[in-house]
N, C-alpha and C positions, 0 to 999 in steps of 0.2 A: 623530471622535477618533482620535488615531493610536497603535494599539496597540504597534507596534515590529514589528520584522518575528517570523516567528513558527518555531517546528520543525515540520516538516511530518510528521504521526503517521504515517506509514509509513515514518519515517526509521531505519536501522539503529541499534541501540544503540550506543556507543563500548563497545571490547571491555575488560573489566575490566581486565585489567594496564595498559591505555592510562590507563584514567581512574584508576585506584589511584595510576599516575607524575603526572598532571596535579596532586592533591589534595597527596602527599606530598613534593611538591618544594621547594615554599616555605620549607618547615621547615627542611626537609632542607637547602637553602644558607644557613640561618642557625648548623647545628649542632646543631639542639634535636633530632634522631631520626636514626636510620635509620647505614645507614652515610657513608664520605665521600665517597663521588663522588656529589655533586650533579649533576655536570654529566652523567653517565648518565642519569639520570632527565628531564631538561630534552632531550635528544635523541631518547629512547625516544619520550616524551610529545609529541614535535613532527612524529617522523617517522612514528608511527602503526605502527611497527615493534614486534609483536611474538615475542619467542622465552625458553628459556630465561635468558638474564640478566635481562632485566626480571622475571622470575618469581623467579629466586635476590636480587637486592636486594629485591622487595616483601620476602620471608622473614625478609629482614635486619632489616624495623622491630617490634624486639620488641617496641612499645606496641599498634601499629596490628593486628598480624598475628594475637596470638592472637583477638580481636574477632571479624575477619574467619571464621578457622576454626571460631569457635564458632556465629555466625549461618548456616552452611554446612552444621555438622554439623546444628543444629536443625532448619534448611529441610529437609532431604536433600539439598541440595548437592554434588554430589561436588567441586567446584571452588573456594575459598575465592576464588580471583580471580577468579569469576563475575561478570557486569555488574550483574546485581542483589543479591548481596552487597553489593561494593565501595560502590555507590549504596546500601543500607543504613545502611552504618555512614558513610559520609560525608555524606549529605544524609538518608537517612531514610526506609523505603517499610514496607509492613505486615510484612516480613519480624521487624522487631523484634516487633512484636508477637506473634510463635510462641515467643519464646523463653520455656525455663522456668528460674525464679526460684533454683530451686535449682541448675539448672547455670549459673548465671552466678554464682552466690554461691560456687560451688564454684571456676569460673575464678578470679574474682577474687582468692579466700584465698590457692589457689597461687603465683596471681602475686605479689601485695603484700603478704599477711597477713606473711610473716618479715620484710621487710624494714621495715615501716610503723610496729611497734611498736603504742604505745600506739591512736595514729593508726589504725589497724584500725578500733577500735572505730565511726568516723562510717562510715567507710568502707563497714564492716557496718550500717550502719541504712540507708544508701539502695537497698539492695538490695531487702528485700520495701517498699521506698516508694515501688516505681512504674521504679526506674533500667532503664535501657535501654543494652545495646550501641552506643551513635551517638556519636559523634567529643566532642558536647558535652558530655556524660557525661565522657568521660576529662579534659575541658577543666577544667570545674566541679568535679569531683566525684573525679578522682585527683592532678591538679598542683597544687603546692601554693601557688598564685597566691592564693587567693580568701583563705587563713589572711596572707596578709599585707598584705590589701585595709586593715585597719586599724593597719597598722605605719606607722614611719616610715621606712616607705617611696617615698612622695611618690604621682603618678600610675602611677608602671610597674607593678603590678602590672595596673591595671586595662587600661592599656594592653595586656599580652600576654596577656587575658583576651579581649579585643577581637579583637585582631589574629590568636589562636591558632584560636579560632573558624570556621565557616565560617558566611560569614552572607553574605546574596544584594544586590545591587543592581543597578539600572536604570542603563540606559546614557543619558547624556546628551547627552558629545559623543565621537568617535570619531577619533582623529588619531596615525598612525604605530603606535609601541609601547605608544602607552597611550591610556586613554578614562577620560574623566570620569563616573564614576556616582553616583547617590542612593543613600547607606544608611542605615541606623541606629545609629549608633556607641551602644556600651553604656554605660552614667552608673551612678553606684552614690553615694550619698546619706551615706554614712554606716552605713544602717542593710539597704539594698535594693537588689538591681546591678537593672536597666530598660535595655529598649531607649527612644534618647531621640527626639525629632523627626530626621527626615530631614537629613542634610549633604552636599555634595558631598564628595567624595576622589577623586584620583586614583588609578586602577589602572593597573599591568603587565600587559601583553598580548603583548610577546613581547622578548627580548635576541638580539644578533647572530644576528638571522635567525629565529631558532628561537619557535615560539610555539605555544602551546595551542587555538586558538582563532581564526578570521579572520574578516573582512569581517562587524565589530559594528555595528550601528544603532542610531541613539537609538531607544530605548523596548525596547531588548531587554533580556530578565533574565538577568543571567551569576551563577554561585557566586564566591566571594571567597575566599582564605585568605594567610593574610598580607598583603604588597601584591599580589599577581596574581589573574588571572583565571582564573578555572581552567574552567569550563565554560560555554555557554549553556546554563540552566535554561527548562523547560517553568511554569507557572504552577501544574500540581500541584506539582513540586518546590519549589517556592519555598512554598508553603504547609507541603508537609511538613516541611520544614527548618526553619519557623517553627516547628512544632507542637514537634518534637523540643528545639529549642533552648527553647522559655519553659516546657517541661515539666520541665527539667535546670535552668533558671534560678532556679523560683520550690519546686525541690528544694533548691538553694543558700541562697534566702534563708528558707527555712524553718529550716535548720542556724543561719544568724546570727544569728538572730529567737529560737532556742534552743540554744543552744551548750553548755548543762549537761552532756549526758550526754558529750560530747567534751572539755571540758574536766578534766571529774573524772578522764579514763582519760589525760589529758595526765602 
């Protein structure tokens, strides 16, 4: 059986500010975070270049950054764009797991509690319910995509629920700027968002030159965010990143499944 070609475990880490530009870029050229030169972070993350600038724009994504410094201060950290921070809140490793409840329920207030209102209120129950520091937490569980899953709204919410995500796929076929992989696009019923059977999608692998990412093979597992590719993932990460995202998933449809106590503080 052919596995796909693999990472070889003695391989250097990508250094955090690299992989922090690779993850936050996608976003970042559509306008949804961070500041506006996109096109900074797209160069940084291609040239493997790091220095201060890439360190003052990570600073600049005031969604992504406090996360970052929280899971840093908890580890002992002294580096918020440490490799394995960054790979914390974006894919997901046991670091979440040290953090404590009340200083994340503490972050949180600071940050959203004035501006959130009523909305606080859910906001405040996923916290002692398991919530974690990880990209999909903020996805699910701060943006206000999932309360409009039952508007009439049509598909897009679910859509930038999807796409906002980072969720992992298999490389299928590999040609130029982009490669064809298997994922799991997320379905939501009505009642339950789910990851649904396997689909092909195209991904972005690199624009005028510039790329995250080279020389992809059928059968290798890359992370996803937006339409791009943002990394080759190892087969732990791809599970972690499963574990973190259907834990933040089935925290969501737990809220939709009881929407009482959120609704009353509406």
């Amino acid at each position: 059986m052919d596995h796909g070609a693999t990472i070889p475990p003695d391989a250097p880490p990508t250094p955090g500010p690299l992989l922090f530009a690779r993850y936050a870029y996608p976003p970042n050229e559509r306008g949804y975070c961070g500041p506006s030169d996109g096109r900074a972070l797209l160069e940084y993350g291609s040239a493997g270049v790091v220095d201060g600038g890439l360190e003052d724009i990570a600073k600049a994504f005031t969604g992504a950054w406090p996360y970052l410094d929280l899971i840093a201060r908890e580890a002992g950290i002294p580096d918020p764009l440490d490799s394995r921070v960054v790979e914390a809140y974006w894919i997901g490793n046991p670091l979440l797991d040290r953090i404590d409840v009340t200083h994340l329920g503490h972050s949180l207030r600071d940050r959203f509690g004035p501006r959130s209102g009523s909305s606080w209120s859910y906001l405040a129950e996923t916290i002692p319910a398991g919530a974690r520091p990880h990209h999909s937490f903020h996805v699910f569980g701060v943006y206000p995509w999932v309360g409009m899953l039952r508007g009439d709204h049509g598909d897009h919410p679910l859509q930038v629920l999807d796409r906002c995500r980072i969720r992992s796929g298999r490389v299928v076929a590999a040609q130029g700027d982009s490669v064809v992989v298997r994922s799991r696009p997320l379905t939501f019923d009505g009642m339950r968002l789910e990851l649904g059977p396997e689909m092909e999608e195209t991904a972005v692998v690199g624009v005028d030159g510039y790329a995250f990412v080279h020389d992809l093979q059928p059968g290798d597992w890359v992370s996803l965010h937006w339409d791009w590719v943002c990394d080759r993932i190892t087969d732990v990460q791809r599970r972690r990143l499963a574990q973190y995202t259907h834990h933040h998933v089935e925290m969501t449809n737990e809220h939709l499944a009881h929407p009482g106590p959120h609704l009353a503080m509406s």
